[in-house]
C-alpha positions in Angstrom: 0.4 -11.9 17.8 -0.9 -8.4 17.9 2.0 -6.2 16.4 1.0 -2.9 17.5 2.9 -3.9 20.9 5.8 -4.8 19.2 5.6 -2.0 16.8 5.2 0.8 19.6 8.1 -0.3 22.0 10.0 -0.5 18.6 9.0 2.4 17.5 9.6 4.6 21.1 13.2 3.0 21.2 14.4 3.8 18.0 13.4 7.6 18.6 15.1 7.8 21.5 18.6 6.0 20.1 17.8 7.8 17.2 17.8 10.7 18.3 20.7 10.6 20.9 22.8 9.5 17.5 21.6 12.8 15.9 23.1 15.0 18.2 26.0 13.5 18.1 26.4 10.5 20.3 27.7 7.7 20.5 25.4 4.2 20.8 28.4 2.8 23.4 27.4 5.7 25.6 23.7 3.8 26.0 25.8 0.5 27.0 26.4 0.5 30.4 25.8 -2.9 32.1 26.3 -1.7 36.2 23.5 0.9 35.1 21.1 -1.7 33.9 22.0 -4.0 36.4 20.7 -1.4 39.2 17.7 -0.3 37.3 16.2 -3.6 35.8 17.6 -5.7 38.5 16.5 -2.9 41.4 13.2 -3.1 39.6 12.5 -7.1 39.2 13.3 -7.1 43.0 10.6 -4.2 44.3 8.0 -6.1 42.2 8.7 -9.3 43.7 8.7 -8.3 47.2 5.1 -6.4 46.4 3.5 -9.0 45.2 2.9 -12.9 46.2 3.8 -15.6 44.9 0.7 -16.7 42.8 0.1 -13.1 41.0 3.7 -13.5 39.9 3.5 -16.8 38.2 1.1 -15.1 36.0 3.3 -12.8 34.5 3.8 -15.3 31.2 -0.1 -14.7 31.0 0.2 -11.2 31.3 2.8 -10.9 28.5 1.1 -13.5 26.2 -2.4 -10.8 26.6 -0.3 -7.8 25.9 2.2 -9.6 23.1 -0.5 -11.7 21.8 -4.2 -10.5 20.1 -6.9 -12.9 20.4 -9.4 -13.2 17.6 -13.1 -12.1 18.7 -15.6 -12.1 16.4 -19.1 -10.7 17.9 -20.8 -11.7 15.2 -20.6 -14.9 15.3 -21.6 -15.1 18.8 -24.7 -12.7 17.9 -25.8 -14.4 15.0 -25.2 -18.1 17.2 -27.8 -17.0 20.3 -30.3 -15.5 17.7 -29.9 -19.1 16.3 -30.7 -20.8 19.3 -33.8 -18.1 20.1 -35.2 -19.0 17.4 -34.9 -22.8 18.3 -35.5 -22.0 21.8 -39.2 -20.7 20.5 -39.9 -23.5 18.3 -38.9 -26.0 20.6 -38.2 -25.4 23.8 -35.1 -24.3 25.6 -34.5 -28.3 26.5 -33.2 -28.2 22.6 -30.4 -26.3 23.4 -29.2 -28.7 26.0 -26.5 -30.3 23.1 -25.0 -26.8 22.0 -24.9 -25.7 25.6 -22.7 -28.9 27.0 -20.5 -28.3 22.7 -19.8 -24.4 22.9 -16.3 -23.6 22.9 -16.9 -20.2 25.5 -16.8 -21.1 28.9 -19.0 -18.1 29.7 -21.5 -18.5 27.5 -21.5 -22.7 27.7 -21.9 -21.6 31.7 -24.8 -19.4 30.8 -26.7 -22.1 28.4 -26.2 -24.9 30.9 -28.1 -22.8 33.0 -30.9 -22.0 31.3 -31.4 -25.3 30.5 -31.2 -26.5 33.7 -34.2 -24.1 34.5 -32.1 -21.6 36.6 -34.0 -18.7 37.9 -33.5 -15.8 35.7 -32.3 -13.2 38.4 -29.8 -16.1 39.8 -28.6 -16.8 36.7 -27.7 -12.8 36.4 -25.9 -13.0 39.7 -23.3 -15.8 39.1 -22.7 -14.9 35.4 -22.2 -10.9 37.1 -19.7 -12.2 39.5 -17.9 -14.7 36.8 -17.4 -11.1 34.9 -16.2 -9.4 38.4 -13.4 -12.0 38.6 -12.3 -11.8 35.4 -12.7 -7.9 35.3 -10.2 -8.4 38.7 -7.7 -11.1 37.1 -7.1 -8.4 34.6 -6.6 -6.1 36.7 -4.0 -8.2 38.9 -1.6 -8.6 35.9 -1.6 -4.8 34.9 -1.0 -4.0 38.3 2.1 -6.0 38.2 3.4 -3.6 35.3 2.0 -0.4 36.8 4.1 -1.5 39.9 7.0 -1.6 37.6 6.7 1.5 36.1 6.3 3.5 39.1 9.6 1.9 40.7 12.2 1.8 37.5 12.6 5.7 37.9 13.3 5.5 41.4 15.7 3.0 40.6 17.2 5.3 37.9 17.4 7.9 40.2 19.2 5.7 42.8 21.5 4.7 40.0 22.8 7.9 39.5 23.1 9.0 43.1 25.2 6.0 43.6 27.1 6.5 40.1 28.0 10.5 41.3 28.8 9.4 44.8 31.3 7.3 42.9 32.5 10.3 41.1 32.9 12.5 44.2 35.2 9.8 45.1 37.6 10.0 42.8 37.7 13.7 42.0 41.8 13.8 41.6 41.3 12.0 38.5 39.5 15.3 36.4 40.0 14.0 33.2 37.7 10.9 34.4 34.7 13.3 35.6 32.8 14.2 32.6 32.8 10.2 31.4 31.5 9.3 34.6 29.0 11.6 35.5 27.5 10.5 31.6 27.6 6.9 32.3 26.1 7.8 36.1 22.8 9.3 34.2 22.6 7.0 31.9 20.9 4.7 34.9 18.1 7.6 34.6 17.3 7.1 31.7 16.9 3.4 31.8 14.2 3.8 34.4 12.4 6.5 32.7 12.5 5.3 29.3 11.8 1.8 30.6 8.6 2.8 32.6 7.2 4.6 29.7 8.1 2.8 26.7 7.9 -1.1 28.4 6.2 -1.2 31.6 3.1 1.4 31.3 2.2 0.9 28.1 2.3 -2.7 28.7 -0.1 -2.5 31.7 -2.3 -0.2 29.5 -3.0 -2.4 26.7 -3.6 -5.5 28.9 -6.7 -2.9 30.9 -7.6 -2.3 27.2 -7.8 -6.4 27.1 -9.8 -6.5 30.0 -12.4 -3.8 28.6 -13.1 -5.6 25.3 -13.5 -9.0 27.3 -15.6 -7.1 29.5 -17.9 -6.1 26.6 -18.3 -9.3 25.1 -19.5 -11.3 28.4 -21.7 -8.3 28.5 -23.1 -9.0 25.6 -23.5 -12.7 26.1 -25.4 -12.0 29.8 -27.7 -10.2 27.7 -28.2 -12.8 24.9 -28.9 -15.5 27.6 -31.1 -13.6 29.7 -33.0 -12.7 26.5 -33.1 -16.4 26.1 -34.3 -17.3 28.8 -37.1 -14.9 28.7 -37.9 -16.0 25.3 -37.7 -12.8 23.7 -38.4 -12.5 19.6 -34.9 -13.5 17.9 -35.1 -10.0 15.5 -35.3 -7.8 18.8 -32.5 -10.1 20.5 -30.2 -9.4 17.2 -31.0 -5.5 17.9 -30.1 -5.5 21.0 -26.8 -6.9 21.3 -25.4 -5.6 18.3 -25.6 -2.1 19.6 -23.0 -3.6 21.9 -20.5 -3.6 18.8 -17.7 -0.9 18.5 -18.9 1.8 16.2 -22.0 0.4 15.3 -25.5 2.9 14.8 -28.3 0.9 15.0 -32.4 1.3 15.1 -33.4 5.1 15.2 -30.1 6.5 15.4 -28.6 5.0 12.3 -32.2 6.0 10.4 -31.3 9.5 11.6 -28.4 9.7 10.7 -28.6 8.5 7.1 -31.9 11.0 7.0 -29.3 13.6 7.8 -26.6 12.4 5.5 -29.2 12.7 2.8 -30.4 15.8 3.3 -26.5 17.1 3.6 -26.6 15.6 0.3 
C-alpha cells in the first residue's frame, strides 16, 4: 500500500473541514446529498461517455497503481545481469537460456530469451523500445481517465449551483429560506473543486509518476541486455546502469565531488 495517497487526500480534507469548522461552521452545512448527487454523479457520467468501454474496465488497475506501491529494488536487478555477464563471458550466452525462461520480469525474461535465441542486436532494441512505448501509453490511458475527471467535477459544481440558485429565484416569497439555500446551492462548488484537486488530479499525477519510475527501470534493463549481448566487461556493465539510480553520483562525478567535499573540509 503506498500511504502517502492516503495520507495526502487525508490530509487536504481535513484542512478544508477543518478549517470551515474554525470559522464557525457547521459540518451539516458540508452534507448535502442533491449536491453530491449532481457533482459526483454529473462527473461519473462525462467520463463514461469519453471514454470506451475497455479503458474504463481498467479503472481498478488504475486505483490499485495510485493506492498501492510496488516494491522495486534496482539493485537486485543490477547486481542479477552483471551475474549473468559474467557467466555470459565464461560460458557463453547459451548458459543463460535457464534464467532467461525462470525470471520473474516479463521485460527482462523477454529480453534474455532473445539474446539467447541469437536475436540481432538492433532488432532486439526495437521490440523491447516499443514494449516500453506501450507501457509508457497504458499509463498514460489510466491517468487520463482521472485528468478527465478533474477537469469536469468543477463544471459540474458550477452547474450545481446554477441549478441550486435557479431554485432559489423560485421561491423568493419565502426570505427567511434564501440565505440557507443559496449556502447549500454552493456547496455543489465546492464539491467539484475540492474533488478535482484533492481526488481526481493528484490521483492522475501520481499514477504518471508510476509510469516514469517503470519507465526508468525497463530503461535500465534495455541497457543491461544489450550490454549482454555485446559481451561487454561485467565491472563497466555495473557502472553503467547504476547511474540509472535516483540520486546516485557515480565514476568522475562522485570522485569530484568527494575531492570537493574534502577540500571544503
Amino acid at each position: 500500500m503506498d500511504i502517502t495517497t492516503w495520507i495526502g487526500i487525508i490530509i487536504g480534507l481535513t484542512a478544508l473541514v477543518g478549517g470551515y469548522l474554525l470559522e464557525g461552521g457547521h459540518i451539516n452545512g458540508l452534507l448535502v446529498g442533491t449536491a453530491a448527487l449532481i457533482v459526483f454523479g454529473g462527473t461519473i457520467g462525462a467520463v463514461i461517455v469519453s471514454f470506451p468501454k475497455k479503458q474504463l474496465r481498467q479503472l481498478p488497475k488504475a486505483l490499485s497503481i495510485a493506492f498501492r506501491e510496488k516494491q522495486r529494488d534496482p539493485d537486485k536487478i543490477i547486481q542479477e545481469i552483471v551475474d549473468m555477464a559474467t557467466t555470459a563471458r565464461r560460458a557463453g550466452v547459451l548458459s543463460l537460456e535457464s534464467r532467461a525462461m525462470e525470471h520473474e520480469d516479463p521485460f527482462l525474461r523477454k529480453g534474455l530469451t532473445m539474446i539467447v535465441d541469437g536475436t540481432d542486436p538492433e532488432l532486439t532494441k526495437q521490440i523491447l523500445e516499443l514494449d516500453m512505448d506501450a507501457v509508457e501509453k497504458n499509463y498514460s490511458n489510466l491517468a487520463k481517465i482521472f485528468e478527465s475527471a478533474g477537469g469536469y467535477a468543477p463544471t459540474m459544481g458550477i452547474i450545481g449551483t446554477v441549478m441550486g440558485l435557479v431554485h432559489v429565484l423560485s421561491n423568493l416569497a419565502d426570505p427567511a429560506s434564501l440565505a440557507g439555500s443559496i449556502a447549500t446551492a454552493f456547496t455543489a462548488t465546492l464539491y467539484g473543486v475540492a474533488s478535482a484537486n484533492i481526488i481526481y488530479l493528484p490521483i492522475a499525477a501520481k499514477i504518471k509518476q508510476r509510469s516514469e519510475e517503470q519507465t526508468i527501470e525497463m530503461e535500465m534493463m534495455l541497457e543491461g541486455i544489450l550490454a549482454l549481448q555485446a559481451g561487454e566487461n561485467p565491472q563497466l556493465i555495473r557502472m553503467k546502469l547504476t547511474s540509472f539510480l535516483p540520486g546516485e553520483l557515480t565514476g568522475p562525478a562522485k570522485q569530484e565531488k568527494g575531492t570537493d567535499d574534502g577540500e571544503a573540509a
